[in-house]
C-alpha positions as CSV (number, residue, x, y, z in Angstrom):
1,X,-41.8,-26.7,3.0
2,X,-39.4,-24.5,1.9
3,X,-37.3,-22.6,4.0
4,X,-36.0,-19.3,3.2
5,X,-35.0,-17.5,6.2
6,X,-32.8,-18.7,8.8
7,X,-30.5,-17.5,11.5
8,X,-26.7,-19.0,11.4
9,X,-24.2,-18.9,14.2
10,X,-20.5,-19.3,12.4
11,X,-17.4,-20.2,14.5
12,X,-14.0,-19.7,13.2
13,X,-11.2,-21.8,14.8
14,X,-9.1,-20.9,17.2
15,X,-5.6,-21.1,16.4
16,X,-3.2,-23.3,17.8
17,X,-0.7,-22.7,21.2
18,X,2.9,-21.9,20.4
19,X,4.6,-24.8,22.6
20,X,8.3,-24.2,25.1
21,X,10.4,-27.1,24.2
22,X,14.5,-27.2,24.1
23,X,16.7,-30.0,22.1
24,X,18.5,-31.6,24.8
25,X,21.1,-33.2,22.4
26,X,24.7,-31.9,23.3
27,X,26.2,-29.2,20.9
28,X,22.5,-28.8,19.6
29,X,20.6,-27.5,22.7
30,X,18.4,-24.6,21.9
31,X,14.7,-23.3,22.0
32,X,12.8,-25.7,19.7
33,X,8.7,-25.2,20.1
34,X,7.2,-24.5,17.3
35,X,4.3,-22.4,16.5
36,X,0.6,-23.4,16.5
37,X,-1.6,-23.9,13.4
38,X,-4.0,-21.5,12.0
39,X,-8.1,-21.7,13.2
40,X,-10.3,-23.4,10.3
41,X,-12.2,-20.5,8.3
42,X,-15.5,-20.4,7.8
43,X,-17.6,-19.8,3.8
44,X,-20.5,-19.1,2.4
45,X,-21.2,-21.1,-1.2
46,X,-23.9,-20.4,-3.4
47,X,-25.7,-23.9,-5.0
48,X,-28.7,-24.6,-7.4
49,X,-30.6,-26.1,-4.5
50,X,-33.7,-24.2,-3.7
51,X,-34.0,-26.3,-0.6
52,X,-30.8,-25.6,0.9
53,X,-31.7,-23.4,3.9
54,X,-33.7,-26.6,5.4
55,X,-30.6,-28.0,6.8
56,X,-30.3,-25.0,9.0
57,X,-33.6,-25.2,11.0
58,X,-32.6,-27.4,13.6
59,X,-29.1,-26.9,13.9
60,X,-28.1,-23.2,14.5
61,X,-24.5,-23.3,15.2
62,X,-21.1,-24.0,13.2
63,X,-18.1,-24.5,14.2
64,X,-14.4,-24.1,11.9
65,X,-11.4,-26.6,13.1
66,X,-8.9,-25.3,15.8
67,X,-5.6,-25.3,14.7
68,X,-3.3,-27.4,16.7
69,X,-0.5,-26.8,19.0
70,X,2.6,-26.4,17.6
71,X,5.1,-29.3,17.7
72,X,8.9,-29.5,20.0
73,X,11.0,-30.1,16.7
74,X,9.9,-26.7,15.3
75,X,7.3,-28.1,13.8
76,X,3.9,-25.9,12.9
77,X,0.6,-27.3,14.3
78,X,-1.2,-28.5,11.6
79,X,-4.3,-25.7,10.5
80,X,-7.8,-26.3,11.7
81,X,-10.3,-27.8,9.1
82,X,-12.7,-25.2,7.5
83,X,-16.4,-25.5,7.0
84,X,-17.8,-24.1,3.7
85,X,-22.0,-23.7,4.7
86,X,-24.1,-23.9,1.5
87,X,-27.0,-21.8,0.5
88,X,-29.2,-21.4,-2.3
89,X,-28.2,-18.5,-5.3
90,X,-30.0,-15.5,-4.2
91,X,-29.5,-15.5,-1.0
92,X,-28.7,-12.5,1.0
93,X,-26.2,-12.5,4.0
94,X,-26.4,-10.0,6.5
95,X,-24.1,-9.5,9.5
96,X,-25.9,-8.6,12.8
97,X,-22.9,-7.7,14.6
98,X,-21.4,-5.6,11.6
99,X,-24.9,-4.9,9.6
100,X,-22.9,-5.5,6.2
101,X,-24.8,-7.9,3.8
102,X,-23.4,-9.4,0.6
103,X,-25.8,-11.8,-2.1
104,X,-24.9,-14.8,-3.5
105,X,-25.5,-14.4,-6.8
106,X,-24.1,-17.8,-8.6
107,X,-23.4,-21.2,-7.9
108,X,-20.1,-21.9,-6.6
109,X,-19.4,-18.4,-5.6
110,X,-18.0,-18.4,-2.4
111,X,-17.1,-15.9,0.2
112,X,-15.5,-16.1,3.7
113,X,-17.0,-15.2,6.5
114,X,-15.4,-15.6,9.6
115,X,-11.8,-15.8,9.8
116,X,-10.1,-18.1,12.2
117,X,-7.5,-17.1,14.7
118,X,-3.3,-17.1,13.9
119,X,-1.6,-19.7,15.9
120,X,1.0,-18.3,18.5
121,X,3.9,-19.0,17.8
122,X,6.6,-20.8,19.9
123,X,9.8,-20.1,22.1
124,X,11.7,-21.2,19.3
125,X,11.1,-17.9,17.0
126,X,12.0,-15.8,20.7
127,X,15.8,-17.1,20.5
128,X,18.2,-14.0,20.1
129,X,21.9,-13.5,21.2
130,X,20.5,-12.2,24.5
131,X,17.6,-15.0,25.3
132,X,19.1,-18.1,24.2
133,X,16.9,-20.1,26.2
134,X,13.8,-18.2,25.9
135,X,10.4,-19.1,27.7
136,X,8.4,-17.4,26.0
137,X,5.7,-18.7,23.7
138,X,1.9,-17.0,22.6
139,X,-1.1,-18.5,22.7
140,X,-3.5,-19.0,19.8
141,X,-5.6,-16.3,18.8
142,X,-9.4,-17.0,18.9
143,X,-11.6,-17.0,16.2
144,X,-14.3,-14.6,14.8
145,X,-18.4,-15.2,15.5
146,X,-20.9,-13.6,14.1
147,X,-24.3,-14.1,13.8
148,X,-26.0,-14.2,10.2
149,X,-29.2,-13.3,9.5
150,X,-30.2,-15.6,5.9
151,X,-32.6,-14.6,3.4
152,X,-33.4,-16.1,0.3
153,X,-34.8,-14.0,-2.9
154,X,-35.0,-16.1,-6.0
155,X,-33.3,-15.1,-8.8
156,X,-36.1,-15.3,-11.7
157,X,-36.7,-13.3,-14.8
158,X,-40.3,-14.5,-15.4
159,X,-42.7,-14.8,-12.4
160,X,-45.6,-17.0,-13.2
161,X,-48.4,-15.3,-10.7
162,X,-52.3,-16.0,-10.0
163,X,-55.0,-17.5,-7.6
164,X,-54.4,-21.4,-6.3
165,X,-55.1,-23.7,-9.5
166,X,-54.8,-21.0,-12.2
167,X,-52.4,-23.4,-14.2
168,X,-49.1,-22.3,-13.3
169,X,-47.4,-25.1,-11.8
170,X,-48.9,-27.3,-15.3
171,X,-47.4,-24.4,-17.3
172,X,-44.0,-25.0,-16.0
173,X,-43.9,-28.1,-16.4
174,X,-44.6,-28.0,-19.8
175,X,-42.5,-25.2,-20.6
176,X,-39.4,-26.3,-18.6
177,X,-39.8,-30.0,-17.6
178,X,-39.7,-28.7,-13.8
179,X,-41.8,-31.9,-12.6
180,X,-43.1,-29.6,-10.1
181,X,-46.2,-31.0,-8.4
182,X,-50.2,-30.1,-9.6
183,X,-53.2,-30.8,-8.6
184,X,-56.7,-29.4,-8.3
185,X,-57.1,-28.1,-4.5
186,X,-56.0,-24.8,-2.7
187,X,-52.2,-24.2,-2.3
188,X,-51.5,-27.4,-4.3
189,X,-47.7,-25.6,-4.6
190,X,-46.1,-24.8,-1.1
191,X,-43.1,-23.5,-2.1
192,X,-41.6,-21.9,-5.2
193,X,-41.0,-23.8,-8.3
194,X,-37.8,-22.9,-10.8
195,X,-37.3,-24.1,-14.2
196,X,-35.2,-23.2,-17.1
197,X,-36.6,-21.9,-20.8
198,X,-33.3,-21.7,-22.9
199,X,-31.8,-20.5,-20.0
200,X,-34.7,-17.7,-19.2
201,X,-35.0,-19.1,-15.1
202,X,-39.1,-19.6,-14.5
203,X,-40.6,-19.2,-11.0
204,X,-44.0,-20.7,-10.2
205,X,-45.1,-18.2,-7.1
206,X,-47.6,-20.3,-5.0
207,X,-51.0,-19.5,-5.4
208,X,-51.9,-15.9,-3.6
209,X,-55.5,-15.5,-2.0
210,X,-57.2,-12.2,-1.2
211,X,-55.7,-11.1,2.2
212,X,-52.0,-12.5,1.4
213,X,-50.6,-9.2,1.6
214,X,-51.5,-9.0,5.3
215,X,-50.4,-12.5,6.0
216,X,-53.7,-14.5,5.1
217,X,-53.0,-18.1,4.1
218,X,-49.7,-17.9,2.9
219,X,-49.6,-14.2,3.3
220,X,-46.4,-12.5,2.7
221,X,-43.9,-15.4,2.3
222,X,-43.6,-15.7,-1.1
223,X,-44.5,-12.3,-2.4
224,X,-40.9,-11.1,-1.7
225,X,-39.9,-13.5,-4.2
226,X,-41.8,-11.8,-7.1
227,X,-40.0,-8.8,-6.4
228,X,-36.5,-9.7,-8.7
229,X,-38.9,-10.9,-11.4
230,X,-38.3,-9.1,-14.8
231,X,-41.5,-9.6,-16.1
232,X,-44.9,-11.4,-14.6
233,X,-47.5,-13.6,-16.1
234,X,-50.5,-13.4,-15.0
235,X,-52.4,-16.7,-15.1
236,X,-56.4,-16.9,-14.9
237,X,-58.3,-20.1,-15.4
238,X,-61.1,-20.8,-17.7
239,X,-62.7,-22.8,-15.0
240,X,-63.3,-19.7,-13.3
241,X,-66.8,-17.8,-13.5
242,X,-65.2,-14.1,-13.0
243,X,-61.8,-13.2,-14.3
244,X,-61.6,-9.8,-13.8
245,X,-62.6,-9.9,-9.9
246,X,-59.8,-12.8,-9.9
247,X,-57.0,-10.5,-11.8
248,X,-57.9,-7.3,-9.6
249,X,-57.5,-9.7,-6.4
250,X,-54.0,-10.3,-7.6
251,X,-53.5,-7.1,-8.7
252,X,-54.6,-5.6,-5.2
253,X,-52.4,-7.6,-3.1
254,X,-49.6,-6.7,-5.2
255,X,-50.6,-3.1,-5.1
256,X,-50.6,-3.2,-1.0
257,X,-47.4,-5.3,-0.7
258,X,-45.0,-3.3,-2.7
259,X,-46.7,-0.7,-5.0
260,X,-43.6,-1.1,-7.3
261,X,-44.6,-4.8,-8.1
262,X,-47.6,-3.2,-10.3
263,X,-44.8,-1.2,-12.6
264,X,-43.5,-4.5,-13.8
265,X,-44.1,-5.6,-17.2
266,X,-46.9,-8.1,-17.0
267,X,-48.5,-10.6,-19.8
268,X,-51.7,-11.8,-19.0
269,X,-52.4,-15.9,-19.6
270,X,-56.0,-17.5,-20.0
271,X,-55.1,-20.5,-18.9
272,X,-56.8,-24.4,-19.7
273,X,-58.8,-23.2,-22.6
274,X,-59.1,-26.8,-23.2
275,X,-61.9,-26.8,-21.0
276,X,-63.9,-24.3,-23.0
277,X,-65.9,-24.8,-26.6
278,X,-64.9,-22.4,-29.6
279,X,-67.3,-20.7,-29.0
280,X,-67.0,-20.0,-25.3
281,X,-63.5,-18.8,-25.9
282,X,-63.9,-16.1,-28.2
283,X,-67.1,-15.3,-25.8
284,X,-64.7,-14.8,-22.9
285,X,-61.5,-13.0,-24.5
286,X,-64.2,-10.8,-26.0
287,X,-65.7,-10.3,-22.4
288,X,-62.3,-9.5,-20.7
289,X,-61.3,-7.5,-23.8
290,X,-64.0,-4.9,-22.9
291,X,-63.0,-5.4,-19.2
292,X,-59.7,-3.7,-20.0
293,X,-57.7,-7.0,-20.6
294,X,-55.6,-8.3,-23.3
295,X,-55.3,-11.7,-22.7
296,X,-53.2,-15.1,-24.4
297,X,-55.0,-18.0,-24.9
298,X,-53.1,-21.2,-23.4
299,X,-53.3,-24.9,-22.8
300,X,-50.4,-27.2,-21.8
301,X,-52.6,-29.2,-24.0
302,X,-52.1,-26.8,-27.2
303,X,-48.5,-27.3,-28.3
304,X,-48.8,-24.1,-30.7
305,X,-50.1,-22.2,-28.3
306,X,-47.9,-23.2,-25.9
307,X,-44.8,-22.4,-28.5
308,X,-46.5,-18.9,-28.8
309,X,-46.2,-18.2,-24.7
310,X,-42.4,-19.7,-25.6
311,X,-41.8,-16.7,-28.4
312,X,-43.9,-14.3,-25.3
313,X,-41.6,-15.0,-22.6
314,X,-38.2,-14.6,-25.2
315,X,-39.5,-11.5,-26.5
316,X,-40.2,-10.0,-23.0
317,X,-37.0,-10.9,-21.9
């Protein structure tokens, strides 16, 4: 199941201890400590993997390298090791302690987070022509924590939308070799499915039901994701017996979700036309034509009509 909200707690490293430590060598004596390392840093970094926010249910906390102590020969304490935390493009990132939020937008963008703590530095930068043998030394600075809130919001310019086994999952498949899953029962796709048409990103939303706007079946989860879709197509299957009451199901739980989701541009797809006769297809476009829709013909068996929706979705976009 895909997870696309999570809570993160991010630990930046704490720097290092400046150290007190004299050469005891005769005409070289003198403070030699040397200051402490810098604490490890801690990143956000966008990757293609949908499935990315998973790791992060079971473990909730992440820690950056403390720097270490700095060394009696001058020497600085080597820095602590970063950690680079990697989530899906799309994601949001908001801050609960400072309520700022930034998106990850592509892969391989990445952003810091939480900075880790200066190291302190050592007696030997206290020396002066008054404190020759000073004993003075600072300790490393701690870390920032914050707490981040993680959302994911695909990043899709066509939404492929309808009821369970309208075709969509079969659609992408064909369109963009997605491989994701089909098969003939009720939420047959349990998470989003993204694919790439000459580039053009493709999202197969799971199947909605009536009710999924108030949290029925699936409910609200993956409605949010239809929301940075460009344009929508609407899939109905020719194995059902009423399309229209199927369209304005759809259609209604868009409505009470977000209003604004109606305003998109939206094709609408009559999908597995295979399974009908000549005859019963020009029957039921004729049927939904005087039902106020305008519908495409398609089959993932049909390669021109499938190079039609192609020459759709590139025109739409």
């Amino acid at each position: 199941m895909l997870t696309d909200e999570v809570k993160i707690k991010v630990h930046a490293g704490k720097g290092g201890d400046g150290v007190v430590a004299f050469n005891k060598t005769k005409m070289s004596l003198g403070p030699t400590g040397g200051k402490g390392g810098n604490g490890g840093n801690v990143y956000f970094q966008g990757v293609s993997d949908l499935t990315a926010l998973n790791r992060y249910k079971q473990k909730r906390d992440y820690y950056a390298g403390d720097g270490n102590n700095g060394a009696r020969d001058k020497s600085t304490g080597h820095d602590g090791k970063d950690i680079v935390l990697s989530v899906p493009i799309g994601s949001v990132l908001k801050n609960l302690k400072t309520d700022e939020t930034v998106e990850i937008t592509q892969v391989g963008q990445k952003i810091i987070v939480a900075r880790g703590g200066r190291g302190g530095q050592g007696n030997f930068y206290f020396r002066s022509p008054t404190n020759t043998s000073p004993q003075e030394f600072e300790a490393g600075r701690p870390g920032q924590e914050f707490e981040f809130f993680v959302e994911l919001l695909l990043i899709a310019k066509v939404g492929l939308i309808g009821l369970p086994n309208a075709g969509k999952s079969s659609l992408l498949n064909e369109l963009t070799k997605a491989e994701a899953k089909v098969g003939n029962y009720e939420f047959t796709t349990l998470e989003p499915n993204l694919g790439s048409l000459g580039g053009v990103i493709i999202a197969d939303i799971p199947g909605l039901i009536e009710g999924a706007s108030g949290g029925k079946g699936l409910g609200v989860k993956f409605l949010k994701h239809i929301q940075r879709t460009s344009v929508l197509f609407h899939c109905l299957s020719s194995e059902s017996a009423d399309n229209l009451r199927d369209y304005q199901i759809i259609r209604k739980e868009l409505e009470k979700y977000n209003p604004s989701l109606t305003q998109k541009q939206e094709q609408i797809l009559l999908t597995k036309i295979d399974l009908l006769s000549d005859t019963e297809l020009v029957k039921r476009i004729a049927d939904l034509k005087k039902g106020g829709l305008e519908v495409f013909p398609v089959s993932i068996h049909d390669w021109e009509a499938l190079e039609g929706l192609k020459q759709r979705i590139f025109k739409q976009i």
